[in-house]
Structures are given as C-alpha cells and as structure tokens.
GUKOL-757937 format. One record per residue: x, z, y negated of N, C-alpha, C in turn; residue in three letters; residue number from 1. Coordinates in steps of 0.02 Angstrom, whole numbers. Last residue first. Layout:
N
+--------+--------+--------+--------+--------+--------+--------+--------+--------+-----+-----+
:    nc1 :    nc3 :    nc2 :   cac1 :   cac3 :   cac2 :    cc1 :    cc3 :    cc2 :  aa :   i :
+--------+--------+--------+--------+--------+--------+--------+--------+--------+-----+-----+
:      X :      Z :      Y :      X :      Z :      Y :      X :      Z :      Y : ALA : NUM :
...
+--------+--------+--------+--------+--------+--------+--------+--------+--------+-----+-----+
This chain:
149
+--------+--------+--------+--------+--------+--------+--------+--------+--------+-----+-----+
:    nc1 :    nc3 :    nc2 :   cac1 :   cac3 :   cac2 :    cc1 :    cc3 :    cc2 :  aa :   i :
+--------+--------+--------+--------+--------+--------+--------+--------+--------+-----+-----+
:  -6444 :   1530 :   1858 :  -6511 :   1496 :   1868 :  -6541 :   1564 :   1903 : UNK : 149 :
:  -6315 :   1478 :   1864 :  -6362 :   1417 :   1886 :  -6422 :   1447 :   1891 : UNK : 148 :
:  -6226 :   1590 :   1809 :  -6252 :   1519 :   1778 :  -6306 :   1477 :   1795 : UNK : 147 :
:  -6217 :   1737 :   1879 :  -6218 :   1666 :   1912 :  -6239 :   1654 :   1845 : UNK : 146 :
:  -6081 :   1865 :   1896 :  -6131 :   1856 :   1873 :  -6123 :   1794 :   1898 : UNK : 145 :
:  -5986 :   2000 :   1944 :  -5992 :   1937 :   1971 :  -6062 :   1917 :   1944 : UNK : 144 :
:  -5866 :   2114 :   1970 :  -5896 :   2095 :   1908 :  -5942 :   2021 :   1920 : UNK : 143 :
:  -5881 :   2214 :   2126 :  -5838 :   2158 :   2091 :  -5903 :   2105 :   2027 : UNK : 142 :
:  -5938 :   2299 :   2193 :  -5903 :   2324 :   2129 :  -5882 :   2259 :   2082 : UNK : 141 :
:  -5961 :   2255 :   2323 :  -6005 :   2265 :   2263 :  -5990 :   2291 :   2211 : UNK : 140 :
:  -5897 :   2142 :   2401 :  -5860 :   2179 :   2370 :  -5894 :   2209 :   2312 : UNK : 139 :
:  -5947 :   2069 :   2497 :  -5892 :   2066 :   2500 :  -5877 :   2128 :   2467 : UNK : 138 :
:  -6075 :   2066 :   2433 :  -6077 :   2103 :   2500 :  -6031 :   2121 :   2510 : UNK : 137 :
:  -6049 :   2016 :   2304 :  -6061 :   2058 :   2304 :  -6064 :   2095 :   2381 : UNK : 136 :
:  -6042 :   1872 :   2364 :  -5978 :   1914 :   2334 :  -5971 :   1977 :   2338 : UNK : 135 :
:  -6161 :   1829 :   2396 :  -6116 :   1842 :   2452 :  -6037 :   1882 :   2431 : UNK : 134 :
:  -6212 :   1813 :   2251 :  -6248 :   1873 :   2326 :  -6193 :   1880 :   2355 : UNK : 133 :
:  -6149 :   1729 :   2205 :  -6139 :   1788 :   2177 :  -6165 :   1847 :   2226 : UNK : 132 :
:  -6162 :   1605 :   2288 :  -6114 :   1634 :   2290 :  -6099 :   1706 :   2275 : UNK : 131 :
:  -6325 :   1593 :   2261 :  -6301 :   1615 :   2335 :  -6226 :   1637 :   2336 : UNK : 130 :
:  -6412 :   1590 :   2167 :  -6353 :   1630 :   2150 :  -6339 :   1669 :   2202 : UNK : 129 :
:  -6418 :   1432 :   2075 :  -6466 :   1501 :   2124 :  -6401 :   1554 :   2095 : UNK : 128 :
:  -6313 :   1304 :   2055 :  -6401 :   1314 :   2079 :  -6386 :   1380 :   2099 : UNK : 127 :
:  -6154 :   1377 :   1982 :  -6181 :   1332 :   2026 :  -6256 :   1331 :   2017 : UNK : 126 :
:  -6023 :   1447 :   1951 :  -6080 :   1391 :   1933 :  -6105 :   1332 :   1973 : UNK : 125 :
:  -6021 :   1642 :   1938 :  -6052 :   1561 :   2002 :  -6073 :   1522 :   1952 : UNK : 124 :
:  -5892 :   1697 :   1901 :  -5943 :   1686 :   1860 :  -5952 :   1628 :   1909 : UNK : 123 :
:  -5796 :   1869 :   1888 :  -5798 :   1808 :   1920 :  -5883 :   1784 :   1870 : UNK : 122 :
:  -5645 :   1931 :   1805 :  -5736 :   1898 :   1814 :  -5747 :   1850 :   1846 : UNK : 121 :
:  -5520 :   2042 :   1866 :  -5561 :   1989 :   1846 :  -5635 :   1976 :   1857 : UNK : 120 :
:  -5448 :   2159 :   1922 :  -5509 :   2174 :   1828 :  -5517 :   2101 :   1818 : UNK : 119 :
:  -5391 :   2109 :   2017 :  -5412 :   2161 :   2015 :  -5472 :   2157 :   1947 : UNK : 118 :
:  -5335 :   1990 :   2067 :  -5369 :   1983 :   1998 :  -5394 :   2043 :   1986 : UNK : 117 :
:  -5278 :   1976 :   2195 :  -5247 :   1939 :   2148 :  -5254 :   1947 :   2082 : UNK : 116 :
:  -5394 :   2047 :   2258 :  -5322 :   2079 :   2248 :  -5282 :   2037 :   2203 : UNK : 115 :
:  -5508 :   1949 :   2241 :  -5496 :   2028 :   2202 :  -5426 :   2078 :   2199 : UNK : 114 :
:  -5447 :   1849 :   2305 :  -5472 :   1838 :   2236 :  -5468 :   1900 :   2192 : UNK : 113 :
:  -5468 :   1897 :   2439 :  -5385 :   1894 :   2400 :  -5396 :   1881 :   2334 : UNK : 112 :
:  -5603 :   1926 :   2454 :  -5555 :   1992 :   2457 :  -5482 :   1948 :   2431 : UNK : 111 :
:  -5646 :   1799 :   2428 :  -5665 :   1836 :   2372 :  -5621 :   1927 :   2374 : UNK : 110 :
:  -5573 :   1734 :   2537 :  -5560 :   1710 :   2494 :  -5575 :   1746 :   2417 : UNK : 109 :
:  -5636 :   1813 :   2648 :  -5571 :   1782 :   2648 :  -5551 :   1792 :   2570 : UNK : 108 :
:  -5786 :   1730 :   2629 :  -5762 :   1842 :   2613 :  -5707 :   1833 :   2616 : UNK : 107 :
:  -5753 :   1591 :   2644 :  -5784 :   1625 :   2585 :  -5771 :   1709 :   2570 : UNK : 106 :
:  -5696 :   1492 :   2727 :  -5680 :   1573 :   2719 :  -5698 :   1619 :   2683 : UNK : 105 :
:  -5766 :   1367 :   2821 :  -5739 :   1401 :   2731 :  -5748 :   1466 :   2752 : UNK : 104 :
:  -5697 :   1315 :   2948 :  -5736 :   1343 :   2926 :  -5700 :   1354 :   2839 : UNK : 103 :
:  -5673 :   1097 :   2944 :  -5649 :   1180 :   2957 :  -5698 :   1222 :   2933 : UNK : 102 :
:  -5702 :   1000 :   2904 :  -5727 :   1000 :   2961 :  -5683 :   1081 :   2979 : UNK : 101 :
:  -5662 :   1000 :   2770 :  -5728 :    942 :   2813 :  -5761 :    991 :   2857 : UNK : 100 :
:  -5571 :   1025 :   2758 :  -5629 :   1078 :   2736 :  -5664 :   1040 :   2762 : UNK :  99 :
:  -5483 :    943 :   2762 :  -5478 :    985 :   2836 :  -5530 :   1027 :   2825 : UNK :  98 :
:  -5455 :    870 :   2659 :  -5479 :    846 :   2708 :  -5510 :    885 :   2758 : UNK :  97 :
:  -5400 :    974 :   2601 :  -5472 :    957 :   2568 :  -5489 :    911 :   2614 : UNK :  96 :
:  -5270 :    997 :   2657 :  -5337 :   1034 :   2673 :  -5391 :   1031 :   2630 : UNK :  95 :
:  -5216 :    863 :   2619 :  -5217 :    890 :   2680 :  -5276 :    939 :   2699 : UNK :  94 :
:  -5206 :    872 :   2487 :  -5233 :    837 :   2503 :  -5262 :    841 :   2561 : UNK :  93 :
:  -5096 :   1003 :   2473 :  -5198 :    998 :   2454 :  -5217 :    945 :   2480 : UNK :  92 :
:  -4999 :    933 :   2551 :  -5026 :   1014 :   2579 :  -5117 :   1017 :   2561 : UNK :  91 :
:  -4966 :    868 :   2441 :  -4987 :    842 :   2505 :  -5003 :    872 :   2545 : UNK :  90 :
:  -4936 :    932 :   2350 :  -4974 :    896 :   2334 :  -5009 :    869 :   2403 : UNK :  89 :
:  -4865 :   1091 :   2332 :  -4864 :   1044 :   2357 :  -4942 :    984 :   2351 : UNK :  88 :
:  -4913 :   1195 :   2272 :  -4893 :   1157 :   2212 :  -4864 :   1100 :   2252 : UNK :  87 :
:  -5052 :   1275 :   2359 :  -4975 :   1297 :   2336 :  -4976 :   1224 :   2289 : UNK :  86 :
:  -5174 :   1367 :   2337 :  -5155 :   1302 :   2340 :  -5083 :   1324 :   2321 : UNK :  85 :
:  -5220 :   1543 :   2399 :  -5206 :   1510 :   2334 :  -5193 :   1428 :   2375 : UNK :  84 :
:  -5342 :   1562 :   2529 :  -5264 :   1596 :   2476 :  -5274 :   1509 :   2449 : UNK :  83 :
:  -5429 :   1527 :   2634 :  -5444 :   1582 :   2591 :  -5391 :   1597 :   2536 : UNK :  82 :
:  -5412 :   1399 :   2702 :  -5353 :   1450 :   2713 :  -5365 :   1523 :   2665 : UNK :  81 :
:  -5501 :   1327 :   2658 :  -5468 :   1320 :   2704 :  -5450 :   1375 :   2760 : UNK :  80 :
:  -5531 :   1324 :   2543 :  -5583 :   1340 :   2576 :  -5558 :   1348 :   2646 : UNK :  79 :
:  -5385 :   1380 :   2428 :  -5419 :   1349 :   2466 :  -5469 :   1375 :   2522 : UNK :  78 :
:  -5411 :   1389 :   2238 :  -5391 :   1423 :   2311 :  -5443 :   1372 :   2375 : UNK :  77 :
:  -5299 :   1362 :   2096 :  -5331 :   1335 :   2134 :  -5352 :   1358 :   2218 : UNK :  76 :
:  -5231 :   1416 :   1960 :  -5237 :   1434 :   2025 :  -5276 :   1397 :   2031 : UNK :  75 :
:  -5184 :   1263 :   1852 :  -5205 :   1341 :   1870 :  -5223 :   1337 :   1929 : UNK :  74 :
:  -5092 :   1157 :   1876 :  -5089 :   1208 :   1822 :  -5112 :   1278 :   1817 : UNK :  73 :
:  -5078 :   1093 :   2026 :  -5145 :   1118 :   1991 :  -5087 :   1155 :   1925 : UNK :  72 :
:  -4954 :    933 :   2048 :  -4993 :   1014 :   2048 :  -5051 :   1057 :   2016 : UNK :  71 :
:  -5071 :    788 :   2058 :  -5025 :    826 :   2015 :  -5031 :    904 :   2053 : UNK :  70 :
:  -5104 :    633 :   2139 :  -5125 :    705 :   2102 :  -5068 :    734 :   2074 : UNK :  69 :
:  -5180 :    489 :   2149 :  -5120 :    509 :   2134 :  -5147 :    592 :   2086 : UNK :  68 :
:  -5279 :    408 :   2259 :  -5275 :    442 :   2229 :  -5218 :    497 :   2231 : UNK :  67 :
:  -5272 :    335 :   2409 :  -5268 :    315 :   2355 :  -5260 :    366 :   2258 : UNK :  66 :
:  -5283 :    477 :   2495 :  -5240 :    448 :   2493 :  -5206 :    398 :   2423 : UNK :  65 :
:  -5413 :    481 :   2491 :  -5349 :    535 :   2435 :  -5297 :    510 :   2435 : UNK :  64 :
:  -5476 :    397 :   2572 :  -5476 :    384 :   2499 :  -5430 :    420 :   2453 : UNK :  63 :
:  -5417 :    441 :   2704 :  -5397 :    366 :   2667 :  -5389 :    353 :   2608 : UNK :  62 :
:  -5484 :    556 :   2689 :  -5414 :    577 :   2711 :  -5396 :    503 :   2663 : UNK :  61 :
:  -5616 :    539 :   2725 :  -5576 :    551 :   2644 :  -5524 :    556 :   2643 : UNK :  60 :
:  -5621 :    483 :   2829 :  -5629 :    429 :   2769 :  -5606 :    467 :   2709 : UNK :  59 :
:  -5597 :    579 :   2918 :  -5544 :    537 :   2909 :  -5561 :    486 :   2851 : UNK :  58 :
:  -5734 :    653 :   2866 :  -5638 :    685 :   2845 :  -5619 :    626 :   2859 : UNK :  57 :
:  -5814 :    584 :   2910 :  -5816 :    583 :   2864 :  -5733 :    614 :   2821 : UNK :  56 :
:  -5757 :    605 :   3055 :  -5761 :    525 :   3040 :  -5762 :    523 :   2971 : UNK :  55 :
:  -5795 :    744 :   3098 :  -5714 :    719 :   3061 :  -5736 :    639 :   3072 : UNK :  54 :
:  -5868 :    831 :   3103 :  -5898 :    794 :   3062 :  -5814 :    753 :   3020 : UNK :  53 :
:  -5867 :    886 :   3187 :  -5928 :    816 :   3208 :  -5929 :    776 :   3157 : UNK :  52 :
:  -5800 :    993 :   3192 :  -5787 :    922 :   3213 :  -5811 :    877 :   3218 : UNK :  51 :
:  -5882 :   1073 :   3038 :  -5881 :   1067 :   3107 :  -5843 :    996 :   3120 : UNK :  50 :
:  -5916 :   1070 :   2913 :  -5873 :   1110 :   2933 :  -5855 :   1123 :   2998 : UNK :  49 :
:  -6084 :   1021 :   2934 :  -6037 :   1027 :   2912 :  -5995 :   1062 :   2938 : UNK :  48 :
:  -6175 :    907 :   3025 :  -6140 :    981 :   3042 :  -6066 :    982 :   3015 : UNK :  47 :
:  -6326 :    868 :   2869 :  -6264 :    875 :   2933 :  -6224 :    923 :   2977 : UNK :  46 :
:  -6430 :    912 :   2802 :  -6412 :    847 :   2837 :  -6345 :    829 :   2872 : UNK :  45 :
:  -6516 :   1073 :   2858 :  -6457 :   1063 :   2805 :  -6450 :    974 :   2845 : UNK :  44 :
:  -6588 :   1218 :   2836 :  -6602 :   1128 :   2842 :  -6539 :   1127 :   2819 : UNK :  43 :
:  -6539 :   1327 :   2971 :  -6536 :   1306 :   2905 :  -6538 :   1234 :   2887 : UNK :  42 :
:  -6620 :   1476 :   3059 :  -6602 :   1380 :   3059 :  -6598 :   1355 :   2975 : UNK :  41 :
:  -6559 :   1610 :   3053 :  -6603 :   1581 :   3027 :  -6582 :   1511 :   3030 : UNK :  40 :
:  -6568 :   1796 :   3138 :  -6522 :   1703 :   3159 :  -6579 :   1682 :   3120 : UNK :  39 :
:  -6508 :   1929 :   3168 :  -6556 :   1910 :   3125 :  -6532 :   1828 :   3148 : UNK :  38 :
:  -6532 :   1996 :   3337 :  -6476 :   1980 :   3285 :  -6525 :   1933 :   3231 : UNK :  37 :
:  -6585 :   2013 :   3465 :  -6612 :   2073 :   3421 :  -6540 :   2048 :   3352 : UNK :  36 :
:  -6558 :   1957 :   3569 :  -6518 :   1997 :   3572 :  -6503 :   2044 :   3499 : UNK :  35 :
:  -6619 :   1854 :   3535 :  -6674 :   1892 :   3591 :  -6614 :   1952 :   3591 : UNK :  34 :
:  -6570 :   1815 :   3427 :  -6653 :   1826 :   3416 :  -6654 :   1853 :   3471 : UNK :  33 :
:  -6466 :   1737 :   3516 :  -6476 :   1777 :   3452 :  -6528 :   1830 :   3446 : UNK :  32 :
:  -6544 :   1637 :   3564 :  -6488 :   1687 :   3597 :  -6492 :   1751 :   3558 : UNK :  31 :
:  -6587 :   1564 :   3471 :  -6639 :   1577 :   3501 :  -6596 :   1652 :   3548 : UNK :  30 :
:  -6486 :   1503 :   3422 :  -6532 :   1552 :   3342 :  -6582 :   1572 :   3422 : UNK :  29 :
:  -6418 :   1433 :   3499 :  -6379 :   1496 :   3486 :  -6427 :   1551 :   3437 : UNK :  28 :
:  -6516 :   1326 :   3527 :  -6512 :   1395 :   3583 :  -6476 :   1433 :   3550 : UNK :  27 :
:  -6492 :   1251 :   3412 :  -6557 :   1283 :   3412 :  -6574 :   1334 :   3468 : UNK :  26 :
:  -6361 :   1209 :   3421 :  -6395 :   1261 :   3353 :  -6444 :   1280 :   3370 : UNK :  25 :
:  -6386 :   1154 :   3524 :  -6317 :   1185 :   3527 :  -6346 :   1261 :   3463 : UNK :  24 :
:  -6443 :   1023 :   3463 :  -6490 :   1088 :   3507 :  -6433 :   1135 :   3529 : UNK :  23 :
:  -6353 :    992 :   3362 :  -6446 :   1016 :   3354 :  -6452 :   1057 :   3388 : UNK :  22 :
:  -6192 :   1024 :   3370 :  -6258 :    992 :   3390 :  -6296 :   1043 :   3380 : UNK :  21 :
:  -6149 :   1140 :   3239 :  -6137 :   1111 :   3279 :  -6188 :   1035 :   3280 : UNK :  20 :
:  -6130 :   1295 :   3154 :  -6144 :   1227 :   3139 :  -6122 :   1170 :   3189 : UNK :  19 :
:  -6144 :   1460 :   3090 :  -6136 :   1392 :   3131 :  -6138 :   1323 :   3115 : UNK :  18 :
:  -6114 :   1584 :   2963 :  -6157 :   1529 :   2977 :  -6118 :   1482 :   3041 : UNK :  17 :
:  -6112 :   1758 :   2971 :  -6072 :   1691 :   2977 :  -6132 :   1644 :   2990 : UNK :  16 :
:  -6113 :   1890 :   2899 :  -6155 :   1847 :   2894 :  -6094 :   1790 :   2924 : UNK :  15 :
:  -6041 :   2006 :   2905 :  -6121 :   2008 :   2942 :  -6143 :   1962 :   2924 : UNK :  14 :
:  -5970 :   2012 :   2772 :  -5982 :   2043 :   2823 :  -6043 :   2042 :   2879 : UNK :  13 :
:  -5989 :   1837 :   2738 :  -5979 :   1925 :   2725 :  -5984 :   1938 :   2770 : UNK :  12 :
:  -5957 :   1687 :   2777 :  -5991 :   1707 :   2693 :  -5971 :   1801 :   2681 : UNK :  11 :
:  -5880 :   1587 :   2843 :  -5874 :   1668 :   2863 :  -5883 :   1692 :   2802 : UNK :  10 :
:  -5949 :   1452 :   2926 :  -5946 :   1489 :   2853 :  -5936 :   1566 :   2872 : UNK :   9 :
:  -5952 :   1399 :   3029 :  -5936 :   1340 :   3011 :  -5926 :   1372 :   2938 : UNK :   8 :
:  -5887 :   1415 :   3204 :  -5897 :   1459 :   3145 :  -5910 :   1383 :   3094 : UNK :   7 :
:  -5980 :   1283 :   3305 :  -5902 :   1326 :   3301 :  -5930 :   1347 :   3218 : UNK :   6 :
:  -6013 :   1189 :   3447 :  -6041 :   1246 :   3416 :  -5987 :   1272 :   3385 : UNK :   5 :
:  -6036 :   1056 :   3542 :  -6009 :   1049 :   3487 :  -6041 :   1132 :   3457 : UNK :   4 :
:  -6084 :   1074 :   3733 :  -6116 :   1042 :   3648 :  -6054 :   1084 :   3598 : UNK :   3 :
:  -6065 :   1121 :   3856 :  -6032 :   1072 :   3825 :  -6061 :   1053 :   3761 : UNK :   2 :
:  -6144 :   1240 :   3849 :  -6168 :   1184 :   3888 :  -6132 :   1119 :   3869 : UNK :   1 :
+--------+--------+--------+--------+--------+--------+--------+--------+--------+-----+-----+
C-alpha cells in the first residue's frame, strides 16, 4: 500500500524480522497469521535497519567522518555484508553507516564465522541469550555459550 516494509534481520532459518511503517508492520503480522505463519509484533522504538531510518545514518555518516580509524588488527565482520571487514578504512566507515538502515545478516554471518573458524568458540556478550539461540538454529553443533545472563 505504498508504506516502507523491508527484511530488516535474516536471524535463521525461519526467522526473519521486518521493519517498516507501523501499520505496514501491523498488516504484514496480520497477513501472516491468517496464512497460518508464526508473526510476533516487536516493541521496539524505531524502524531499524530500514530506510526510515537513514536521517539517523546520514548523522553518523558526519560523525565517522570526524573520527580517525585504523585497520582492525583482528577480524572484524560486517552486519552488512555477513564476511569479514576488509583493511580499507573507508569501506568500514561506509557500512557501519549502511547497518542503519540495511538488513543484518546474522545466519549469513554465523555460517561464514563457522567456515572461517571451524573448532571456534563462540561466546554472546550481551543481556539474555538471543544471539546464542539464533546461532544454534544456524548451526546446532556450533560451541556457543552466553555471558549476559
């Protein structure tokens, strides 16, 4: 209906989150639901990872600007693009802007994590232990404990 609706998290298999206009969000969980698909409204105070939300990208775009970086030393991967940060500086700056308002690739990113790291640990630090869930869907073999809790 012309409203703002686009992937806004590709967490696992069978799970993507949205993120648009309100009511854009609130017919697609209702679409959903009648076509027998699990759909849950998520509080959340904005539409992240969505175009709505490039006023806040172009302000960070300004502020990185001011800020002088370096190549990462260690891997660094992007939300972006699910693969590694390359050692260009202006490439990261570029898509830490662009996570604004792009989807995060989260299963992307935990299937190249495991080919990059085969016998690595992973470890969520974060609140709960929504990353370590969504890893595990990705890949239930993969060593993955949480910190937060």
């Amino acid at each position: 209906e012309g409203a703002v609706l686009v992937p806004a998290n590709y967490n696992a298999p069978g799970q993507v989150v949205i993120s648009g206009a309100i009511a854009a969000c609130g017919r697609s969980v209702k679409v959903a639901e009648a076509k027998g698909i699990k759909a849950v409204a998520l509080k959340v105070a904005g539409a992240f990872h969505s175009p709505l939300m490039q006023p806040g990208a172009d302000k960070m775009g300004a502020e990185l600007e001011k800020v002088v970086f370096k190549a990462p030393a260690k891997p660094v991967w992007s939300n972006v693009t699910g693969a590694l940060h390359g050692s260009d500086v202006a490439t990261i700056k570029r898509l830490l802007v662009e996570q604004i308002t792009h989807p995060v690739r989260w299963e992307q990113t935990v299937v190249a994590l495991n080919a990059e790291s085969p016998d690595g640990r992973y470890i969520e630090l974060a609140p709960g232990r929504t990353l370590a869930g969504l890893a595990k869907r990705v890949n239930r073999r993969l060593p993955v404990e949480s910190l937060g809790g």
